[in-house]
C-alpha positions as CSV (number, residue, x, y, z in Angstrom):
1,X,-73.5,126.9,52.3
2,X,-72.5,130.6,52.4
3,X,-69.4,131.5,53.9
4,X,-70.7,134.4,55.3
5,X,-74.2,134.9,56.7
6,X,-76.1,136.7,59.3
7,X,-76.7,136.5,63.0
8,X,-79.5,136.4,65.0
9,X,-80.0,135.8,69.2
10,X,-79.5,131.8,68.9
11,X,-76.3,132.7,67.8
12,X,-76.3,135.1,70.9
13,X,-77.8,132.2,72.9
14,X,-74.8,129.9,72.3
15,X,-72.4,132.5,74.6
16,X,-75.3,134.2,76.9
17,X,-78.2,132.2,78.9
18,X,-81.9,133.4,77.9
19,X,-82.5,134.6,81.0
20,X,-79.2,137.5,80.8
21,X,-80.6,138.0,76.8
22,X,-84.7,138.5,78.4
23,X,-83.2,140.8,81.0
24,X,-81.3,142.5,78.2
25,X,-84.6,142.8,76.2
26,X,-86.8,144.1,78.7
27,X,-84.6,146.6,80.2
28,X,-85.1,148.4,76.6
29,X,-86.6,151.5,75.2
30,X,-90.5,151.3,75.1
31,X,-90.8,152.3,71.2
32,X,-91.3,149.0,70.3
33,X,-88.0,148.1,68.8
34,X,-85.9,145.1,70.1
35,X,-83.4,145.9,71.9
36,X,-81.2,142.3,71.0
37,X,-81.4,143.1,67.2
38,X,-80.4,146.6,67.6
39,X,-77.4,145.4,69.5
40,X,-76.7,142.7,67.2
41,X,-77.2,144.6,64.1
42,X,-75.2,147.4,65.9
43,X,-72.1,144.1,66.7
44,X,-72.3,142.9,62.7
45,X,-71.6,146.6,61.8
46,X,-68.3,147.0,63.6
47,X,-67.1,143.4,63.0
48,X,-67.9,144.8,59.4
49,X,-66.4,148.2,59.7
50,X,-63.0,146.1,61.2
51,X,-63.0,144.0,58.1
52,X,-63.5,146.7,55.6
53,X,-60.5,148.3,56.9
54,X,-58.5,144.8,55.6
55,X,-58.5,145.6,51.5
56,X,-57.3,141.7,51.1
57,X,-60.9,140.7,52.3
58,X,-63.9,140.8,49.6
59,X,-67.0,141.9,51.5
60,X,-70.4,140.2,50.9
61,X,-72.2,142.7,49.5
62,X,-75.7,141.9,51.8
63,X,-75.7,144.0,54.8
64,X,-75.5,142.7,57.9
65,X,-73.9,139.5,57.1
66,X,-70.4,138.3,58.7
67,X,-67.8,135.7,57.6
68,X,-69.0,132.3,59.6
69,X,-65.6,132.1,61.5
70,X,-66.1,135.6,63.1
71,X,-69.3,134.8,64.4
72,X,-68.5,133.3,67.8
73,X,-66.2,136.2,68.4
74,X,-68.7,138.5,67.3
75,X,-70.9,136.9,69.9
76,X,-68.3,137.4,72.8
77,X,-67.7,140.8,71.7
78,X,-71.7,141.7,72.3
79,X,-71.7,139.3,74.9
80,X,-69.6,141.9,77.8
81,X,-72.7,144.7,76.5
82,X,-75.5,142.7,77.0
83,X,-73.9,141.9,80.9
84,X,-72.6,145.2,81.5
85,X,-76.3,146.7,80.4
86,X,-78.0,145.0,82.9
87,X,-75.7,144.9,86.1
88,X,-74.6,141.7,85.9
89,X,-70.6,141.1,87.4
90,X,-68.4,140.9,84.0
91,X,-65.8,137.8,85.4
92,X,-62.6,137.5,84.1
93,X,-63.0,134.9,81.6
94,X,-66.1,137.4,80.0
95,X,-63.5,139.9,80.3
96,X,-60.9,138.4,78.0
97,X,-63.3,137.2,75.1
98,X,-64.3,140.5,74.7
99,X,-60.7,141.8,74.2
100,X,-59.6,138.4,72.4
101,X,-62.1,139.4,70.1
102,X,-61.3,143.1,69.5
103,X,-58.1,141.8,69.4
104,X,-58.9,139.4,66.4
105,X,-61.0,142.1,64.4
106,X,-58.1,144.6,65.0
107,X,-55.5,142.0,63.2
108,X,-58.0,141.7,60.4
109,X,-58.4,145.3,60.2
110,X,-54.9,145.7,60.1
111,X,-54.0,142.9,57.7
112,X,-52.0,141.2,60.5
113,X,-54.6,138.5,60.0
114,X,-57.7,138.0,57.1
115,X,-60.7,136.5,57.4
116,X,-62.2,134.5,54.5
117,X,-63.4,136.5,51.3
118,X,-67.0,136.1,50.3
119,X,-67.9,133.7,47.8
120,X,-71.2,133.6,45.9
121,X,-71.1,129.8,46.3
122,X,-69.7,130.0,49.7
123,X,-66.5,127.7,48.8
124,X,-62.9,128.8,50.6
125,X,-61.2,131.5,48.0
126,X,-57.9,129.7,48.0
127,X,-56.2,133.0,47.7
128,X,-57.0,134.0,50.8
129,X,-56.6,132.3,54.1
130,X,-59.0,132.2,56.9
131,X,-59.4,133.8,60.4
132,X,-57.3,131.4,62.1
133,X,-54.5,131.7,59.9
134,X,-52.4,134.5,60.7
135,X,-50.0,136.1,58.1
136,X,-46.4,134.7,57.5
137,X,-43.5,135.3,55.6
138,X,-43.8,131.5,53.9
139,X,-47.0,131.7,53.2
140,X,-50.7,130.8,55.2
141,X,-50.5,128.8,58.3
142,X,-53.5,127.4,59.3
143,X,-54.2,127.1,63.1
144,X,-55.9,123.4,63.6
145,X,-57.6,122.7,67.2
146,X,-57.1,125.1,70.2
147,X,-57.1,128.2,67.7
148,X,-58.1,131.3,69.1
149,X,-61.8,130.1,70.5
């Protein structure tokens, strides 16, 4: 199983109801073009762009792909767009996934944390350590349970 792969809306699904990703949809432009896969594809992008900055991580060279472990947050990041698009209250808890998450990609960016390193054959590179682990003098640190999601 790869290690890094791409999203689509059931991934969107598991943090938004249908209902807020329909109203999302039809509240789009009338060319034709879906508005959920633009805003997805437009969510891999930056999680991308926030990983490239990290040169510990190796990037997967297929566009539009993400490490499996950012995908959740990825998913709360696009989450607060898709609510505040179509006038739905952003509560408190929506709120701070969205900045736990910009929070996470800006550790990876930084170095402060990585994220795993593609693999062809999707197995862990044991040089680095994953998104959970954050960087430390004696070495990686896995966080087990409770983590960040």
């Amino acid at each position: 199983m790869p290690n890094w792969r791409t999203v689509d809306e059931t991934d969107l699904a598991a943090t938004l109801s249908q209902g807020e990703i329909e109203a999302f949809r039809q509240d789009g432009p009338t060319d034709g073009s879906d508005r959920v896969a633009r805003l997805l594809e437009r969510t891999v992008a930056a999680v991308r762009g926030w990983i490239s900055c990290n040169g510990a991580v190796r990037m997967c060279p297929a566009p539009g792909t993400i490490p499996q472990s950012l995908v959740s947050p990825a998913m709360d990041y696009a989450a607060f767009d898709v609510l505040k698009s179509i006038n739905v209250p952003v509560n408190d808890d929506r709120r701070r996934a969205r900045e736990r998450a910009e929070q996470l990609f800006e550790k990876i960016a930084t170095g402060e944390m990585l994220c795993e390193s593609y693999t062809e054959d999707g197995t862990i590179d044991e040089g680095k350590r994953p998104a959970t682990s954050p960087m430390a003098d004696d070495g990686a640190r896995p966080i087990l349970g409770g983590g960040l999601w």
